[in-house]
Residue frames relative to the residue before (quaternion, step in Angstrom):
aa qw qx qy qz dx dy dz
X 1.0000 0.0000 0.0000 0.0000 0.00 0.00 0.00
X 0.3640 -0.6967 0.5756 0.2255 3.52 -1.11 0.98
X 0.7328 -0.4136 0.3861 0.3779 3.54 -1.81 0.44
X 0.6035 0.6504 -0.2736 0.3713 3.29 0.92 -0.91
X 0.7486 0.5178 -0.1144 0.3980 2.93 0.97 -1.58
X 0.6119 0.6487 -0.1241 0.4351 3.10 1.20 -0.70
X 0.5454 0.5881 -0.2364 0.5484 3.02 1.13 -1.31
X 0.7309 0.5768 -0.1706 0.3225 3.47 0.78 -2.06
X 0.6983 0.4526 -0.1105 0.5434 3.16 1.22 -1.06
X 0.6601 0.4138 -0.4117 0.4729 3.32 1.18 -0.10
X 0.4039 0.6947 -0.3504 0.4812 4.08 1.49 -0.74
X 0.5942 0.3919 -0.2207 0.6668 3.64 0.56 -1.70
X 0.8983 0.1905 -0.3078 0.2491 3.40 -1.18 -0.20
X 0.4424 0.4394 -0.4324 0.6513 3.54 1.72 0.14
X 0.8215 0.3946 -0.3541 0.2099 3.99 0.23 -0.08
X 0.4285 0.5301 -0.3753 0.6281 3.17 2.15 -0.31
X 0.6395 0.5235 -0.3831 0.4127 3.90 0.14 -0.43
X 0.6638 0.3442 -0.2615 0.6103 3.66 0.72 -0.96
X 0.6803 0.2698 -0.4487 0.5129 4.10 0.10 -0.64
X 0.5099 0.3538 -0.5531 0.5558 4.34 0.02 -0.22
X 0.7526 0.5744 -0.2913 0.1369 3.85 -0.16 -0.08
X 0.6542 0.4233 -0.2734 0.5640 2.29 2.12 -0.83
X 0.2239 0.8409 -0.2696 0.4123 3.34 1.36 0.03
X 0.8439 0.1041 -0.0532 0.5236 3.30 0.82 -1.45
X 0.2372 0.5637 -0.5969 0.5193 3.80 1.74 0.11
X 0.9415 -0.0329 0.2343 0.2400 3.02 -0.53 -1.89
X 0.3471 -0.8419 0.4031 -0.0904 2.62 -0.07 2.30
X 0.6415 -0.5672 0.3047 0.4170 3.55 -1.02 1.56
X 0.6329 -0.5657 0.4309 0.3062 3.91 -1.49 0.75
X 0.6344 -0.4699 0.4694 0.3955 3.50 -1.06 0.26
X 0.7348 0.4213 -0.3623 0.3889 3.40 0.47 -1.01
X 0.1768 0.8625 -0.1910 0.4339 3.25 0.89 0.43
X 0.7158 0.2869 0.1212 0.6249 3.03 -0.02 -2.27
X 0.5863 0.5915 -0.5044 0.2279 4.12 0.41 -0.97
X 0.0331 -0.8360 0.5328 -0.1267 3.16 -1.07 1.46
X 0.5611 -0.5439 0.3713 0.5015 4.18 -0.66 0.44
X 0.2335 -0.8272 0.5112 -0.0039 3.25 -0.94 1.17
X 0.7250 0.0423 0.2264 0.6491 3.33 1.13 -1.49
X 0.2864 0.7075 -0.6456 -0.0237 3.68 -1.01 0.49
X 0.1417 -0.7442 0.6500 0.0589 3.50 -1.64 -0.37
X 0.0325 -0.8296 0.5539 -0.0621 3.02 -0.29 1.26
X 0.0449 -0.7689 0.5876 0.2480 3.64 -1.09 0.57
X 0.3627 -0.5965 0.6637 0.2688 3.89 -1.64 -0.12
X 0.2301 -0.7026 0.6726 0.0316 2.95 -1.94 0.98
X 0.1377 0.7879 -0.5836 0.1400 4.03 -0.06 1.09
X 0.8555 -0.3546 0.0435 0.3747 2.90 -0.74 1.87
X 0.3091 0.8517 -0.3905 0.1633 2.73 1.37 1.29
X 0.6126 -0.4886 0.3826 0.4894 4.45 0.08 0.94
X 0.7449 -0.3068 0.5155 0.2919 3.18 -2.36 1.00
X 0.9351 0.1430 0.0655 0.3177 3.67 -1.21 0.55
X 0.3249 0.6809 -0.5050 0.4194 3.06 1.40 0.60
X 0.0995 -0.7216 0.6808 0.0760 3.87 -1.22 0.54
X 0.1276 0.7818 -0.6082 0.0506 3.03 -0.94 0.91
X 0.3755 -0.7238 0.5664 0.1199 3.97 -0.86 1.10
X 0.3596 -0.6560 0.6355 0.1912 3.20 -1.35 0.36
X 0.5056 -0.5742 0.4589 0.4518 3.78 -0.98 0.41
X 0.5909 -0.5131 0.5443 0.3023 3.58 -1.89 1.12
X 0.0542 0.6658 -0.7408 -0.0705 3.47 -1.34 1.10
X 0.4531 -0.7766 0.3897 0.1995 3.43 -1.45 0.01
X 0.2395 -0.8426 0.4808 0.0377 3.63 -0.58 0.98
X 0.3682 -0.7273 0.5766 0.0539 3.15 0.13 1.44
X 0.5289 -0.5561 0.5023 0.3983 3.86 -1.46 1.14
X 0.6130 0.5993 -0.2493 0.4504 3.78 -1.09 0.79
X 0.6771 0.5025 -0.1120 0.5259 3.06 0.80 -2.32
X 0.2975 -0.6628 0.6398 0.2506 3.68 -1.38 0.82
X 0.4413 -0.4930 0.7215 0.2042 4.00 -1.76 0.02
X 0.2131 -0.5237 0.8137 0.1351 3.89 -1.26 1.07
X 0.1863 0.5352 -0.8193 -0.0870 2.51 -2.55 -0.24
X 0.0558 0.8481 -0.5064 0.1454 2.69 -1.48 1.16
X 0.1223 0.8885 -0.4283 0.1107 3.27 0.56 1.05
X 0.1544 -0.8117 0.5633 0.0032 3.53 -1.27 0.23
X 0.3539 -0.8429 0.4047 0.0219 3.25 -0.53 0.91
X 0.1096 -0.9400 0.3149 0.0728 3.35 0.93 0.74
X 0.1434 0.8923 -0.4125 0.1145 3.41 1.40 -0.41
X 0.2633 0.7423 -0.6161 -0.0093 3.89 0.04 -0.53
X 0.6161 0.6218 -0.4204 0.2389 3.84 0.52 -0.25
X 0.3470 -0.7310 0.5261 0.2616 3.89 -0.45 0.09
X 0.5881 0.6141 -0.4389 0.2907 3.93 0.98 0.58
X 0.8283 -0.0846 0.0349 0.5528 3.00 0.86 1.12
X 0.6398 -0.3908 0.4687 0.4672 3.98 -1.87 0.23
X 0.0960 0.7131 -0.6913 0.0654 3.34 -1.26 0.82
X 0.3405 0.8070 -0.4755 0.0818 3.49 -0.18 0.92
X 0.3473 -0.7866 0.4626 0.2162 4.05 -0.93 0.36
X 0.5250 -0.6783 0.5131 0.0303 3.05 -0.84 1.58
X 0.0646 0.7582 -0.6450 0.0694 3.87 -0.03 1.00
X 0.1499 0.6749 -0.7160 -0.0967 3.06 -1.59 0.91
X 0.3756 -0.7523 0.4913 0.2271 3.52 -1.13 0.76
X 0.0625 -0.8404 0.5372 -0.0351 3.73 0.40 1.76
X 0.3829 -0.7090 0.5638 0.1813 3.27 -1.77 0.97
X 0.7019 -0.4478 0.2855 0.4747 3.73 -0.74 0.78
X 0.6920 0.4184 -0.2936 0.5098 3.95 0.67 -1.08
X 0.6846 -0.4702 0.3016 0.4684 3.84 1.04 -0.17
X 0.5704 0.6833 -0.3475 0.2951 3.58 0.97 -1.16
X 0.5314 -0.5708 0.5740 0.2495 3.62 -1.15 0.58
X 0.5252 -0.5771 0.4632 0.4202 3.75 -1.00 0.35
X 0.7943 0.1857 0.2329 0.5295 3.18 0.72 -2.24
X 0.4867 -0.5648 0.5417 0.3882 2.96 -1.53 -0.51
X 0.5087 0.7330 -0.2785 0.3555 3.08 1.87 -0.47
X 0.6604 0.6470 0.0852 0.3715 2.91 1.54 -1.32
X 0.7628 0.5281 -0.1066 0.3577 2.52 1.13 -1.32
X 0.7367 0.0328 0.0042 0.6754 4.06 -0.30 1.09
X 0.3321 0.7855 -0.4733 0.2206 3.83 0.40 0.44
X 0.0845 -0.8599 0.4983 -0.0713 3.57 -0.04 1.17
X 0.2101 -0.7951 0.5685 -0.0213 3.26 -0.85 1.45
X 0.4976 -0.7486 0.3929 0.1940 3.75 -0.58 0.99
X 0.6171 -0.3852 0.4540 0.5144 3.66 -0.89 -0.61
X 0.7674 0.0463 -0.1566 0.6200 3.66 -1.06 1.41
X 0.6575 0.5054 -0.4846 0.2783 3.53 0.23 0.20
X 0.0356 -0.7451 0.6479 0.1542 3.64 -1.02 0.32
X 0.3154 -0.6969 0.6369 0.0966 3.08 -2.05 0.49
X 0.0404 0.7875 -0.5794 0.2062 3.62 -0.40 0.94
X 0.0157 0.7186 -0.6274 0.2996 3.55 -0.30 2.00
X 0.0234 0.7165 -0.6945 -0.0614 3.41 -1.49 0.47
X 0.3071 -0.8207 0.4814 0.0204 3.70 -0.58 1.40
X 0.4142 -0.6298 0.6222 0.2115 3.60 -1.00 0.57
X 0.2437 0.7579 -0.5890 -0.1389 3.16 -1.02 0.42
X 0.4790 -0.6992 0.5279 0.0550 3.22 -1.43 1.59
X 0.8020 0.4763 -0.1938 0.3038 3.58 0.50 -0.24
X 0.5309 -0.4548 0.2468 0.6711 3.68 -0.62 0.39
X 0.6388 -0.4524 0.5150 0.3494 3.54 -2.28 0.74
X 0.1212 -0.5200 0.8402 -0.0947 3.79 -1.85 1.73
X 0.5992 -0.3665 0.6855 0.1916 2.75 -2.40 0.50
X 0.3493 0.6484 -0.6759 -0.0267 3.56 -1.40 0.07
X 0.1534 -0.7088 0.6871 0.0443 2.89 -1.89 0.29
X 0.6786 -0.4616 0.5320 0.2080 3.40 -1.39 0.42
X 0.0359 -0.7432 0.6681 -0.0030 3.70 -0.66 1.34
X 0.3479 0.7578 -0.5501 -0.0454 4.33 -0.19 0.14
X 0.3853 -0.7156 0.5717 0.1123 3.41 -0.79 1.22
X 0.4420 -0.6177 0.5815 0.2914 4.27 -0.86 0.77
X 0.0196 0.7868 -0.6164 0.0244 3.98 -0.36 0.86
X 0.1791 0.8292 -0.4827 0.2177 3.40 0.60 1.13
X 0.5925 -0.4947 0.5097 0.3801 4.03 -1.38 0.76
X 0.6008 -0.5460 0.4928 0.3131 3.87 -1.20 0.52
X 0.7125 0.2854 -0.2524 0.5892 3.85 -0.42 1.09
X 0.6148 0.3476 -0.4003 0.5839 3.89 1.30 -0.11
X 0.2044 -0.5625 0.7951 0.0985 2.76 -2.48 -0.21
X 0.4165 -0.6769 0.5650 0.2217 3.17 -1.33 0.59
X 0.0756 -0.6953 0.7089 0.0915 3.85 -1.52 0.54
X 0.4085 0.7820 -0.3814 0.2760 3.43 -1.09 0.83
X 0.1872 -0.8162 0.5384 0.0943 3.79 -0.60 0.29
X 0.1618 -0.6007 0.7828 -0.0107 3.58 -1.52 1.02
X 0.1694 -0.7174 0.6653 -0.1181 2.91 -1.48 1.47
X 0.0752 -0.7236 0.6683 0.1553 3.97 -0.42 0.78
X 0.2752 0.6731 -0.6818 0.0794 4.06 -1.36 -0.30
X 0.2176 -0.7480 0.6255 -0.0432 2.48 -1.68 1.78
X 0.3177 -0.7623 0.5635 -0.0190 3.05 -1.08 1.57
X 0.4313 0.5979 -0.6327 0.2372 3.87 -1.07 0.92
């Protein structure tokens, strides 16, 4: 083996040692690691004008993100059938404005993932059937909490 080489072979093996090092200083971020914890999902089958139905309270730890996911199954042609989603916090409070009273049509779907920055709440998923007189609504709303 030449000097050169040597040298080379010492450079390479002083630089895989120091990058495997930083590695273990400084280990990959939580956000990262964030994974489905908790969901709840409800269904709507031909279900009357003005029906409200909730989803069970999961929890979202400060950090932790909020799903939604909703879908509008409608496929029928008797009229406006649409679901009213709001994304409510155990004490009553809306998430967003984003959130708030959001209304998804026939064939339409809604599919959000939220930060949350604040101390850890319960929330859940309030969507009410807002349908023309002689319709009904079909569909599903899905909450899940991810951290």
């Amino acid at each position: 083996m030449t000097l050169s080489q040597g040298i080379t072979k010492k450079w390479v093996l002083l630089f895989v040692l120091c990058f495997s090092m930083v590695f273990t200083i400084f280990p990959q971020s939580e956000a990262s690691a964030i994974s489905l914890r908790d969901k709840s999902t409800i269904t709507f089958n031909n279900t009357p004008n003005k029906t409200v139905k909730t989803t069970r309270k999961v929890w979202v730890p400060k950090g932790g993100q909020v799903g939604v996911y909703s879908q509008n199954n409608n496929s029928r042609w008797d009229g406006t059938a649409n679901l009213k989603i709001s994304l409510v916090n155990i004490d009553g409070s809306v998430w967003d404005y984003r959130l708030a009273d959001t209304t998804i049509s026939r064939g339409e779907i809604l599919n959000q993932r939220l930060s949350h920055n604040i101390r850890g709440k319960y929330w859940y998923l309030r969507v009410q059937c807002d349908a023309n007189p002689g319709a009904d609504c079909d569909g599903t709303a899905t909450i899940s909490s991810w951290y």
